[in-house]
DORO-692243 format. One record per residue (C-alpha): residue number from 1; x, y, z; chain. Coordinates in nm, 4 decimals. Each point is the difference from the previous one (the first is absolute). Example, Ala and Ser with C-alpha at 12.3 -4.5 7.8 and 13.67 -1.06 7.14 Angstrom:
2
[1,[1.2300,-0.4500,0.7800],'A']
[2,[0.1370,0.3440,-0.0660],'A']
//
This chain:
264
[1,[3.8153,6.4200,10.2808],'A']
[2,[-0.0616,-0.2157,0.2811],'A']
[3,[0.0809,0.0361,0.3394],'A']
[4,[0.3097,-0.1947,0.0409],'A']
[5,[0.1927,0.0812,-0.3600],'A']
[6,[0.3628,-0.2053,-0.0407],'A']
[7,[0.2659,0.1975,-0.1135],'A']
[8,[0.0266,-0.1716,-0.3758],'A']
[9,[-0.4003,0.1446,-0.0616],'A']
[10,[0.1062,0.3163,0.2025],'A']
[11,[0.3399,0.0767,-0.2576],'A']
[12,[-0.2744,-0.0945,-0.2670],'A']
[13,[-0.1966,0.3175,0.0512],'A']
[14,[0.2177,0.2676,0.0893],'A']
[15,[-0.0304,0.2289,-0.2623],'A']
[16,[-0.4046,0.0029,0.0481],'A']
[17,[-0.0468,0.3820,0.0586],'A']
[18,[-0.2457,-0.1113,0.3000],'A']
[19,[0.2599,-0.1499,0.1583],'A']
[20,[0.1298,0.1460,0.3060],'A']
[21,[0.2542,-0.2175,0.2413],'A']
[22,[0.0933,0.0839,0.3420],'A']
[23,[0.2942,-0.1108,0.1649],'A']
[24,[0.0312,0.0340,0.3765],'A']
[25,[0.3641,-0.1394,0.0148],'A']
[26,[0.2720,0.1919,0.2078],'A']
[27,[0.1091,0.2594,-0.2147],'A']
[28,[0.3675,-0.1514,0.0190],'A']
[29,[-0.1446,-0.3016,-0.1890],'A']
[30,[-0.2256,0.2087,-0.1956],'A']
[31,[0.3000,0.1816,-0.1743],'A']
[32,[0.2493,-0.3173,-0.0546],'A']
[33,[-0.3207,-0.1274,-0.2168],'A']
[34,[-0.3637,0.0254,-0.0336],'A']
[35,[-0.2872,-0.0709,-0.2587],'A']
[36,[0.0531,0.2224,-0.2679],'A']
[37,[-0.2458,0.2557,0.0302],'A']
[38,[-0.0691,-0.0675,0.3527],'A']
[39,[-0.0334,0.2909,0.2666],'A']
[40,[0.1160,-0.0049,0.3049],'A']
[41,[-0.1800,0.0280,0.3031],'A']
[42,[0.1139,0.0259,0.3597],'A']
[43,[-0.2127,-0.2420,0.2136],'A']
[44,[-0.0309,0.2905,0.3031],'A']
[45,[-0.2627,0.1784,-0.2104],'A']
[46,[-0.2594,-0.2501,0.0269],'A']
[47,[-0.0177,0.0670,0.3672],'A']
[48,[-0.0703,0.2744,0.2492],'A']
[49,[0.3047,-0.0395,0.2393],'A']
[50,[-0.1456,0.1178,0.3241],'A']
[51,[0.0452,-0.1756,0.3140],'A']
[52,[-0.0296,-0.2258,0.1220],'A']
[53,[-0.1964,-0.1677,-0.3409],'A']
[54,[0.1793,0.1209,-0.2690],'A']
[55,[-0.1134,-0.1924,-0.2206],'A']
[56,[-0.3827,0.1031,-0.0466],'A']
[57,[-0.0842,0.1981,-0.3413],'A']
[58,[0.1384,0.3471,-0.0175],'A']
[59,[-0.2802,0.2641,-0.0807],'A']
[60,[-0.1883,0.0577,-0.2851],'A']
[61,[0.1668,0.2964,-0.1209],'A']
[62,[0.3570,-0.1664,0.0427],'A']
[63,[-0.0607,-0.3052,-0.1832],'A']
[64,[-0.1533,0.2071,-0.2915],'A']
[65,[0.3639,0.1557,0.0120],'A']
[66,[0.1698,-0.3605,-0.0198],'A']
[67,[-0.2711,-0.1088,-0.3118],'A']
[68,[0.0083,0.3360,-0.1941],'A']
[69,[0.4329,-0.0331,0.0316],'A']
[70,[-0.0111,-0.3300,-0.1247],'A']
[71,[-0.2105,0.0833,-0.2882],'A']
[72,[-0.2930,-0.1955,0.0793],'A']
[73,[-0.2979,-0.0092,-0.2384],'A']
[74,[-0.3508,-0.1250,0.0217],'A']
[75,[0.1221,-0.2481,-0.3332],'A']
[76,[0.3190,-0.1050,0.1407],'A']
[77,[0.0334,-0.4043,0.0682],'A']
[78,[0.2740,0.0459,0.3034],'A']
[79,[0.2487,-0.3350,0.0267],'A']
[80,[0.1556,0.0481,0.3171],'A']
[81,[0.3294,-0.1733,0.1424],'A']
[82,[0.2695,0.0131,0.2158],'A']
[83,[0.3095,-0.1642,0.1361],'A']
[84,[-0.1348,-0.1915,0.3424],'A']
[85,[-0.2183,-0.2472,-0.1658],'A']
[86,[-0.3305,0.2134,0.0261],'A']
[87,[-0.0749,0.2345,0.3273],'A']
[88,[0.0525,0.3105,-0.1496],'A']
[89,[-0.1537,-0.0789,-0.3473],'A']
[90,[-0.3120,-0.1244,0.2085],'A']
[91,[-0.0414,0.2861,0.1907],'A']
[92,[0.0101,0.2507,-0.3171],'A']
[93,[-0.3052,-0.2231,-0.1564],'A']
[94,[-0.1595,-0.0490,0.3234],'A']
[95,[0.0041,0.4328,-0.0065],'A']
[96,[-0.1054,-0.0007,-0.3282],'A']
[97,[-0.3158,-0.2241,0.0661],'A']
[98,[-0.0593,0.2345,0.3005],'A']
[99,[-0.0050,0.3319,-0.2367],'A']
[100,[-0.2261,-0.2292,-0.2666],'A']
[101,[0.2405,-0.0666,-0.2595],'A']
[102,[-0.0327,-0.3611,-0.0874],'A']
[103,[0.2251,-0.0728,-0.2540],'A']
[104,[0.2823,-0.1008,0.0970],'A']
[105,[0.2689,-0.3178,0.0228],'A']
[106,[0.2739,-0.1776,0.1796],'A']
[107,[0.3299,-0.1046,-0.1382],'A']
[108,[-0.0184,-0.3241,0.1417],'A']
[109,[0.3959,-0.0532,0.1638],'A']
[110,[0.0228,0.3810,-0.0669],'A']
[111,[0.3825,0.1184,-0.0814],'A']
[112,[0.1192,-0.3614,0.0996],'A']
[113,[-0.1933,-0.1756,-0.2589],'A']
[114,[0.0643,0.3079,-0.2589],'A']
[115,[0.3557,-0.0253,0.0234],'A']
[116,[0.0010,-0.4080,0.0151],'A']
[117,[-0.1691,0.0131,-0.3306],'A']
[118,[0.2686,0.1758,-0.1684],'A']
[119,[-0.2511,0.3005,-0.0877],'A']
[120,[0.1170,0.3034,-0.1093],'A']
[121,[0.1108,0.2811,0.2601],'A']
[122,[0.0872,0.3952,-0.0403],'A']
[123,[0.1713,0.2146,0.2414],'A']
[124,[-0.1769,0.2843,-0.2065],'A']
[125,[-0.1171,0.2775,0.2673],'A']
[126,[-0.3997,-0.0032,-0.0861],'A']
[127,[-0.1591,0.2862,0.0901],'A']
[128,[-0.3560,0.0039,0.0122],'A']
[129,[-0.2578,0.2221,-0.1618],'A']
[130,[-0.2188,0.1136,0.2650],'A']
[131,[-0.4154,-0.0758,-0.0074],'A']
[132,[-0.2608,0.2473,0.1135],'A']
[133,[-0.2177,-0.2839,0.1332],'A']
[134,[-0.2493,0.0704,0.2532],'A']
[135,[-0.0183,-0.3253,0.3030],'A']
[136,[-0.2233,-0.0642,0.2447],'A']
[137,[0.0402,-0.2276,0.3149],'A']
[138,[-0.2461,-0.3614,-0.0016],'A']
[139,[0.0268,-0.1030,0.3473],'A']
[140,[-0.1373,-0.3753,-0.1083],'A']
[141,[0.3701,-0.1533,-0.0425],'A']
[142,[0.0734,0.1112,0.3478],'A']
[143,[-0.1066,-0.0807,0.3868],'A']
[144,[0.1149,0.1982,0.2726],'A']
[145,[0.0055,-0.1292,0.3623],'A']
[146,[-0.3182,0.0688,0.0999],'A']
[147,[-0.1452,-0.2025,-0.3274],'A']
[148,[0.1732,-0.2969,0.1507],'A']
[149,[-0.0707,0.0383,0.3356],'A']
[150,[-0.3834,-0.0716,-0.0991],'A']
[151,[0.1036,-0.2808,-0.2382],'A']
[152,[0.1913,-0.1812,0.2419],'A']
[153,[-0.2940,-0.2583,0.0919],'A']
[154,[-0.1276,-0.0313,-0.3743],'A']
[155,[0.0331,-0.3746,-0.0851],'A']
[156,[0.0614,0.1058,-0.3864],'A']
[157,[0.2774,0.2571,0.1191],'A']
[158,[0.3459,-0.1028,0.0086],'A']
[159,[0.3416,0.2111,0.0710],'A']
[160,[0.3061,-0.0871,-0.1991],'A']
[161,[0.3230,0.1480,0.2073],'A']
[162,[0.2887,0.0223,-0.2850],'A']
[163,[0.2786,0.0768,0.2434],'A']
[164,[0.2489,-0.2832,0.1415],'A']
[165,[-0.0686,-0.2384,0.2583],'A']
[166,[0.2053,0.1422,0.2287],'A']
[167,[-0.2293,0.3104,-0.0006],'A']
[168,[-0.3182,-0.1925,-0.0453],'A']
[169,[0.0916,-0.1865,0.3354],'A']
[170,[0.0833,0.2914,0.1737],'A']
[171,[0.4196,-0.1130,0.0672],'A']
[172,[0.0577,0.3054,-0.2197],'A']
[173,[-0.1433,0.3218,0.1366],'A']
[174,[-0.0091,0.3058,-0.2695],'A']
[175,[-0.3077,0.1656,0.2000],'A']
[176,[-0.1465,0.1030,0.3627],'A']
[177,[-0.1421,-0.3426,-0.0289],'A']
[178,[0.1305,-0.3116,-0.1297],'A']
[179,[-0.2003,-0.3257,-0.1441],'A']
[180,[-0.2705,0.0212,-0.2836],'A']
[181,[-0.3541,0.0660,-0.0590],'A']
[182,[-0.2276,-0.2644,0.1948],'A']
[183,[-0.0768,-0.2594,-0.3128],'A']
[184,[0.2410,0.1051,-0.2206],'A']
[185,[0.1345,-0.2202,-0.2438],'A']
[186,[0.4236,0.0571,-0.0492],'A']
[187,[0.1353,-0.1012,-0.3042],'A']
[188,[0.3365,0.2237,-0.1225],'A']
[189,[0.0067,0.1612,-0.2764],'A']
[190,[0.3049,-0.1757,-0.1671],'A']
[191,[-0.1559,-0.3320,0.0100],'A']
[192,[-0.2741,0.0472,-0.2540],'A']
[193,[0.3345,0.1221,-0.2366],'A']
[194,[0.2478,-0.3135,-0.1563],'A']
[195,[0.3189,0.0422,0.0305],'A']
[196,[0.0747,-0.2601,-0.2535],'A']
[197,[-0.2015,0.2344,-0.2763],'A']
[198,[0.1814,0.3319,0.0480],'A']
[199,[-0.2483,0.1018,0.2838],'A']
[200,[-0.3369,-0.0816,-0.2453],'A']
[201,[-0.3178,-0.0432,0.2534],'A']
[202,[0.0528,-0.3621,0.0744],'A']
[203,[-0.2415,-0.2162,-0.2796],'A']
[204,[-0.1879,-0.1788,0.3163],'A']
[205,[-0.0828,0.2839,0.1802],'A']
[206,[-0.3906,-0.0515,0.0200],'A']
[207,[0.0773,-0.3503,0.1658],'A']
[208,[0.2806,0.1177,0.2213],'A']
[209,[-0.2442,0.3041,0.1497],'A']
[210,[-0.2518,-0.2568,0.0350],'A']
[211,[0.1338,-0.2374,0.2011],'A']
[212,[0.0688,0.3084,0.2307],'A']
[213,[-0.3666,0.0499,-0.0183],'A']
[214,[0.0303,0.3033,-0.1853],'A']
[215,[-0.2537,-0.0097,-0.3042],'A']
[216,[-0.2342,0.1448,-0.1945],'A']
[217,[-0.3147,-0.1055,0.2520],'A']
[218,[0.1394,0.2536,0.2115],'A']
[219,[-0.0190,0.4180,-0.0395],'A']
[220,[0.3615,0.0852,0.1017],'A']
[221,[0.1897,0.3038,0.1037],'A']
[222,[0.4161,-0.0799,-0.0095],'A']
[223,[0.2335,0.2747,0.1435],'A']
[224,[0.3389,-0.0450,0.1253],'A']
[225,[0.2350,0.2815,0.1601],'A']
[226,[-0.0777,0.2511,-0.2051],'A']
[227,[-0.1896,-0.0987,-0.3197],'A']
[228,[0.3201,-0.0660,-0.1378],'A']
[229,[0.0547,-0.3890,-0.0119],'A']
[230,[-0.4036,-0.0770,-0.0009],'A']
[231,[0.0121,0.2539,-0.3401],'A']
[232,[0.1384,-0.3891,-0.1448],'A']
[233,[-0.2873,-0.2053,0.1923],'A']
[234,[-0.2680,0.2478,-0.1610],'A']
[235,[0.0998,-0.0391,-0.3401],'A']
[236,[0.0580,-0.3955,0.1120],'A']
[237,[-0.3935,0.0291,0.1391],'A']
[238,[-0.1277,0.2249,-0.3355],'A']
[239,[0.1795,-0.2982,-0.2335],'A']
[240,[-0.1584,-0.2275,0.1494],'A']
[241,[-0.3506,0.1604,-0.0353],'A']
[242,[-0.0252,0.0245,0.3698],'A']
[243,[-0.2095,0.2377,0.1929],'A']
[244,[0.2858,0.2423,0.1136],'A']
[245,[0.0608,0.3320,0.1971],'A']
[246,[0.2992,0.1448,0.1313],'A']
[247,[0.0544,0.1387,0.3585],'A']
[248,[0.2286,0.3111,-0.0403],'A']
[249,[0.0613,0.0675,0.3368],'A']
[250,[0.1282,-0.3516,0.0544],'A']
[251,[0.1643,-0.1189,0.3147],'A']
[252,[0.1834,0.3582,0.0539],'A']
[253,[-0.3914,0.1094,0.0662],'A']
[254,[-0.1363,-0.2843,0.1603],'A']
[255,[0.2890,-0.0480,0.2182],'A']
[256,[0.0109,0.3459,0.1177],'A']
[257,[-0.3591,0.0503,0.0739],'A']
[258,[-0.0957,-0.0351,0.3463],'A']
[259,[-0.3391,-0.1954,-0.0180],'A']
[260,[0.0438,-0.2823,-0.3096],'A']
[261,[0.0528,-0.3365,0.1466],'A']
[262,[0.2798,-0.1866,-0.0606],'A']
[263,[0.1346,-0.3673,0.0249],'A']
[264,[0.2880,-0.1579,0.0018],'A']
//
């Protein structure tokens, strides 16, 4: 399966025994109709919680919780959506990447584009078998603050803030500090999604990040409030073939650290 799977080739295969789809919806929209088959996962597992960045990795031996109650298996092919047009569904790949399994897609348009296709939906409670699998941490998807700190002057390195411009500028303060980090790049997260195609990545997105300057000449780290929003620019970046890495800690970290420079 590739990367990006519509939801016509994604109804095609779901009765493939390696199939296992993941849908971070609210559980209200969850129950009035989901993929059949699909489990349900609540998006607050992927991350640790603590403040004041809550939305860095929890620990190894809590996510191994999370994966073994899902049911994950070395074999499964994960498809994972959700109702919001791609955040949450990002961030469960980006986690997977991080604990080295690689297989996995993204309903392009999610639940939206499901549901606008006339696909079939249950209300069925699914209840997972749970795995025994064994993870391990990769730190390679990831930079933390000091990792950017020394990139900062790199000529190849580029910083791609997902949040709003309000927040990139600084005129909305969600931190000890306000602004962005020096260089960085904002471009929000909804505008690489069309709203005219049930919330599908938009079909120009290369050219639209490019004429931002954001490309694949560049090595780039995206992050937004929480890892939430830039979960949806990662998998944008990883579609693209980009060279990609997430910063967990975000601007709840950066902004609340005493020494990281900041502009506005």
């Amino acid at each position: 399966m590739d990367l990006i799977i519509e939801p016509e080739a994604l109804a095609a295969q779901l009765e493939h025994e390696e199939l296992l789809v993941v849908d971070l919806s609210t559980p209200q929209n969850y129950a009035a109709g989901h993929i059949p088959g699909a489990i349900h996962l609540p998006f607050q597992a992927l991350m640790a919680g603590t403040p004041p960045a809550p939305g860095k990795l929890p620990s190894v031996e809590r996510l191994t919780q999370v994966f073994r109650a899902i049911g994950l298996k070395p074999e499964h092919h994960v498809v994972a959506c959700d109702d919001e047009g791609g955040g949450w569904a990002g961030r469960l790949l980006w986690t997977l990447e991080v604990i080295g399994h690689r297989n996995y897609s993204y309903l392009n348009g999610g639940m939206h584009a499901w549901r606008a296709a006339g696909l079939p939906l249950s209300t069925d409670a699914v209840e997972p078998v749970p795995s025994e699998i064994d993870i391990a941490i990769n730190p390679a998807p990831a930079m933390d603050a000091e990792e950017i700190l020394q990139h900062l002057e790199d000529q190849d390195f580029l910083v791609w803030d997902a949040r709003s411009p309000q927040e990139y500028t600084g005129e909305r303060v969600a931190a000890m500090k306000a602004g962005h980090i020096p260089g960085a790049i904002n471009c929000e997260w909804t505008q690489l999604m069309d709203p005219q195609r049930d919330l599908r990545i938009r079909t120009d997105a290369r050219e639209f990040l490019a004429k931002l300057g954001i490309d694949d000449r560049h090595k780039i780290v995206t992050h937004c409030q929480s890892h939430h929003r830039s979960g949806f620019t990662w998998l944008v970046g990883k579609s693209l073939g980009f060279d990609i890495r997430a910063y967990p800690g975000s601007w709840s970290e950066w902004g609340n650290l005493p020494d990281t420079p900041v502009e506005q």
